[in-house]
C-alpha positions as CSV (number, residue, x, y, z in Angstrom):
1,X,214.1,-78.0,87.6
2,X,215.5,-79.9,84.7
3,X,217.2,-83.5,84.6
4,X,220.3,-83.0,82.1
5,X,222.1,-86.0,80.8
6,X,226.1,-84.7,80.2
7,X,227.0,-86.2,76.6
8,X,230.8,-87.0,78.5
9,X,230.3,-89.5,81.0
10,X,225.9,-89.8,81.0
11,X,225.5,-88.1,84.4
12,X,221.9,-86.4,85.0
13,X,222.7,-83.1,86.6
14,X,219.4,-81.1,88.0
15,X,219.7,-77.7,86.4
16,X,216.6,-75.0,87.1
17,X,214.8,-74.7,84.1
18,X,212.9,-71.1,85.5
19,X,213.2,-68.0,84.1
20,X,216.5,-66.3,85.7
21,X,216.1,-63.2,87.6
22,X,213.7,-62.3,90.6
23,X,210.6,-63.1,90.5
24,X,207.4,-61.6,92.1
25,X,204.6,-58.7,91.1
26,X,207.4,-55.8,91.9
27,X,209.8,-57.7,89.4
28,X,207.0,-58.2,87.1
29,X,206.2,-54.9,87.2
30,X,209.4,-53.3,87.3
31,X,210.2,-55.7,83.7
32,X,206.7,-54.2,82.4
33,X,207.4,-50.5,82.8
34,X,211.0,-50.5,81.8
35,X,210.2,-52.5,78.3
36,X,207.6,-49.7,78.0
37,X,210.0,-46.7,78.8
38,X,212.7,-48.5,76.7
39,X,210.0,-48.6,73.4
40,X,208.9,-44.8,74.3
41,X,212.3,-43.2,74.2
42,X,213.2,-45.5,71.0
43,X,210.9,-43.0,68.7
44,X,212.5,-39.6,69.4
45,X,215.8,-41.4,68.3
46,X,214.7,-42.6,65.4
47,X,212.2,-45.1,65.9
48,X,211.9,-48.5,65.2
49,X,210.2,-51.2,63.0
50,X,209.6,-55.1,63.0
51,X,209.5,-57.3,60.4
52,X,209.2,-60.9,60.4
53,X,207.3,-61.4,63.4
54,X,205.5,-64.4,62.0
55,X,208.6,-66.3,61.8
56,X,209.2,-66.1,65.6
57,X,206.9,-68.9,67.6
58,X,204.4,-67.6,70.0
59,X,205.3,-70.6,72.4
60,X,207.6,-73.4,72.9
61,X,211.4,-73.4,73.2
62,X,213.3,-71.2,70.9
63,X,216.8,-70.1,70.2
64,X,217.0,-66.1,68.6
65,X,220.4,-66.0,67.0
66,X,221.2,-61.9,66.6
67,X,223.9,-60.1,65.2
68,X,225.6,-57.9,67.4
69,X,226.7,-54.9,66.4
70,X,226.3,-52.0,69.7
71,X,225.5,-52.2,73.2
72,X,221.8,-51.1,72.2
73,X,221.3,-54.5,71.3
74,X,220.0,-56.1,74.0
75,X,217.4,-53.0,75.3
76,X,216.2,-52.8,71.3
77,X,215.8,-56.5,70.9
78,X,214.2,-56.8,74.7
79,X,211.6,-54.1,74.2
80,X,210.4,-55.1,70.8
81,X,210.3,-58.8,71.8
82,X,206.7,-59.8,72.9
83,X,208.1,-63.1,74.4
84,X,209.6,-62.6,78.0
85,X,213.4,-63.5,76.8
86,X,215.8,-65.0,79.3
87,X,220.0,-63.8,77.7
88,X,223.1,-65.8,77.9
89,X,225.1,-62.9,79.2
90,X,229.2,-62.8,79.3
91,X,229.7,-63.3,83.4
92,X,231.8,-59.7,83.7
93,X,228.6,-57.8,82.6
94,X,226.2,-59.4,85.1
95,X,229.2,-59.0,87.5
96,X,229.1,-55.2,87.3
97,X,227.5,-53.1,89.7
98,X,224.6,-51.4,88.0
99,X,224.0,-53.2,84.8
100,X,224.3,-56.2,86.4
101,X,221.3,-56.0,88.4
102,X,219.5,-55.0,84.8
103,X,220.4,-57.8,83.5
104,X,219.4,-60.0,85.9
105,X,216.3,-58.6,86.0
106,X,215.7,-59.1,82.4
107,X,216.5,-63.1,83.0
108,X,220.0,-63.0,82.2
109,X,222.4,-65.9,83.4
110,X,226.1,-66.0,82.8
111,X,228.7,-67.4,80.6
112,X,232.6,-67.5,80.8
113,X,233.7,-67.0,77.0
114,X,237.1,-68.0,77.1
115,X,235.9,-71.5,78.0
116,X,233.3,-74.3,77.3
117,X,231.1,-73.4,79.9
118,X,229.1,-76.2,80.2
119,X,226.9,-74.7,83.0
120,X,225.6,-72.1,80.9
121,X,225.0,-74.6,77.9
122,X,223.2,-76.8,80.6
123,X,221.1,-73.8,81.9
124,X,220.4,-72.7,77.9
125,X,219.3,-76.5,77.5
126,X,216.5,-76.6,80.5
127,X,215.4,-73.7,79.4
128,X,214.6,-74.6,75.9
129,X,213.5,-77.8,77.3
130,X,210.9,-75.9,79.4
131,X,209.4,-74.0,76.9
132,X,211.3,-70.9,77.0
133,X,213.1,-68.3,74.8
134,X,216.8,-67.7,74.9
135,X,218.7,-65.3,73.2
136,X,222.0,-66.2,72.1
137,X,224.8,-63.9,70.6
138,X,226.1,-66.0,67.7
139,X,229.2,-63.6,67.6
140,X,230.1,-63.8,71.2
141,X,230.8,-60.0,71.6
142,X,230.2,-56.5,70.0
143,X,231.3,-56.1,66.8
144,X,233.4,-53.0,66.7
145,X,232.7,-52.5,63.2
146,X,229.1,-53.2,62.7
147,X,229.6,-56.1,60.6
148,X,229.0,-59.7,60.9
149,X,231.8,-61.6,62.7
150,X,232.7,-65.3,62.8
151,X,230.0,-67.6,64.5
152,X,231.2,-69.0,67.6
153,X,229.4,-73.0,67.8
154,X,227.7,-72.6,71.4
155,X,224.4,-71.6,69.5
156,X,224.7,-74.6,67.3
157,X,225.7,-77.5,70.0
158,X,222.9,-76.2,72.2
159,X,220.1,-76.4,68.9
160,X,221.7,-80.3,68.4
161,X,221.3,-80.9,72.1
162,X,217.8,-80.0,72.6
163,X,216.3,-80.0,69.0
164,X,215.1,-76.1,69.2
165,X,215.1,-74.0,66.2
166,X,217.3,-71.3,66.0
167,X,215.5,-68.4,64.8
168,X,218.1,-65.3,63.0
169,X,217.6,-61.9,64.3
170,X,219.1,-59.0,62.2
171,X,219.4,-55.9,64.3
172,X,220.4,-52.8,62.0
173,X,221.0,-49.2,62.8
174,X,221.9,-49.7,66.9
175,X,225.7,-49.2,65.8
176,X,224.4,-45.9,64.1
177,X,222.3,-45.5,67.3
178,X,225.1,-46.2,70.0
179,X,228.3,-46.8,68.1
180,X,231.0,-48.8,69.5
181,X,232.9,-47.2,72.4
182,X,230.3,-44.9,73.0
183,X,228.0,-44.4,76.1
184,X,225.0,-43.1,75.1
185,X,223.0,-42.9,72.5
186,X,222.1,-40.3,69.5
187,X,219.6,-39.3,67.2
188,X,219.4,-41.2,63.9
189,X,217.5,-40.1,60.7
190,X,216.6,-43.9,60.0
191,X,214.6,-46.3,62.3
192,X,216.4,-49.3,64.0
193,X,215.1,-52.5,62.2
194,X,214.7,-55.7,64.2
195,X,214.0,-58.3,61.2
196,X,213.1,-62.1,62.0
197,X,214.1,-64.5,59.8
198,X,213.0,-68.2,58.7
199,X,213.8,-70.6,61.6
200,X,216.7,-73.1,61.1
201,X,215.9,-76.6,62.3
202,X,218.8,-78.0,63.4
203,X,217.3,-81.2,63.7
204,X,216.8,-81.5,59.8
205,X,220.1,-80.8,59.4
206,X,221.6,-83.6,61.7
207,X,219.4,-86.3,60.2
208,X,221.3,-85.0,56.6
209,X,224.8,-84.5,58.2
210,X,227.4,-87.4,58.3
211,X,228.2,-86.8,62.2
212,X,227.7,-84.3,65.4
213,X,230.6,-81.8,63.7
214,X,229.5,-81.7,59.8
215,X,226.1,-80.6,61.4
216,X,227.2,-78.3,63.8
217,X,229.1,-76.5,61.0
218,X,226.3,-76.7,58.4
219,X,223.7,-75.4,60.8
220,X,226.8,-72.1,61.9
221,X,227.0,-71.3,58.1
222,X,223.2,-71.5,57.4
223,X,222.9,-68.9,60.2
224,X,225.7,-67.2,59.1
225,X,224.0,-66.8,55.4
226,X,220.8,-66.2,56.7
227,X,221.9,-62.9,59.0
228,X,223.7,-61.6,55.7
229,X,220.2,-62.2,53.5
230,X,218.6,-60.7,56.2
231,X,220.8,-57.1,55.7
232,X,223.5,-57.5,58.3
233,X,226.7,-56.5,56.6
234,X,229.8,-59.1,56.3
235,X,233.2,-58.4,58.2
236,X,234.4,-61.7,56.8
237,X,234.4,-61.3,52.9
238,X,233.3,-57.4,53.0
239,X,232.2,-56.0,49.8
240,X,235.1,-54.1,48.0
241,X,235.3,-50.3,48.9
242,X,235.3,-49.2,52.9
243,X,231.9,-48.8,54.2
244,X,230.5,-45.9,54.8
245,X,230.9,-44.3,58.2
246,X,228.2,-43.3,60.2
247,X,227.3,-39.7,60.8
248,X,229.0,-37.7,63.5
């Protein structure tokens, strides 16, 4: 358990700062062979490679900040992840029937996004606080084009609140994998690229800010420009010209 001060009226609220999900040698297990199935069936799709994996801390609390373009996201980014991960998750996935119970296996807790849900931000914070590794979707949903959407500031209020870097996470080639609307997944002729880039501190970028909101917007538009240097295309100021569609 975690003691959180609110920054609204200075309670302390006792939030569990464990890993989500059940625990146990079965669950353990389980989380082992799946992350080992999920890595084996990867390479007659395509494959997969890693860069970057020196800017991702071995320990500690961190925040991974990907893009999101597919729904092979969070299976790519899970089983290519050496950390054990625990994912802020929107609540109607974890509340379906069979996915749900994946997720929650993999450490997932939930988060209404159509509000400030401060109990997920709490829960992100205790975790952090604790040592762990969250994984936060800067976009707040799929994009349906493959291209960088605008930053929502959750990832950025929880970095102020509990001083953990945010480390970017470009993900390319799942929307070729598993395009958008589609339920499973095809054979691509170029591997899927998990790429980690530079952490942000979003503590040096408070003590240079003139308040809580300059900050929180500096630190969304560094991550913002980081994800694009790291290859993720922009669906805000696209490049001239339509892009070009996957293959069928």
């Amino acid at each position: 358990m975690a003691e959180i001060t609110t920054a609204s009226d200075q309670r302390v609220v006792v939030v569990d700062a464990r890993l989500p999900g059940p625990r146990g040698l079965l669950a353990d297990g389980l989380r082992w062979t799946i992350k080992r199935l999920v890595r084996f069936l990867i390479w007659p799709l395509g494959g997969a490679r890693v860069e970057g994996r020196e800017n991702l801390p071995e320990s500690g609390g961190v925040l991974l900040a990907p893009n999101h373009a597919s729904g092979a996201d969070w299976p790519a980014i899970g089983a290519l992840t050496v950390r054990p991960l625990a994912w802020m998750a929107k609540d109607d996935l974890l509340a379906m029937r069979g996915i749900g119970a994946f997720c929650r296996l993999f450490h997932s807790f939930p988060v209404h996004r159509d509000s400030a849900d401060r109990a997920a931000l709490r829960r992100a914070e205790a975790l952090l606080r604790s040592g762990h590794a969250v994984v936060v979707f800067p976009e707040g949903g799929v994009s349906r084009d493959g291209r960088l959407q605008p930053l929502k500031p959750g990832v950025a209020l929880i970095a102020l609140r509990t001083g953990a870097p945010i480390v970017p996470v470009a993900i390319l080639g799942t929307d070729r994998l598993l395009p958008y609307g589609r339920n499973f997944p095809r054979r691509v002729q170029e591997p899927l690229i998990m790429r980690y880039g530079a952490p942000i501190s979003a503590t040096e970028i408070a003590a240079r800010s003139a308040n809580r909101r300059e900050a929180r917007e500096a630190i969304l538009r560094e991550l913002r420009q980081s994800l694009l240097a790291l290859g993720v295309p922009d669906g805000v100021n696209p490049p001239a010209g339509p892009r070009r569609s996957s293959p069928a």
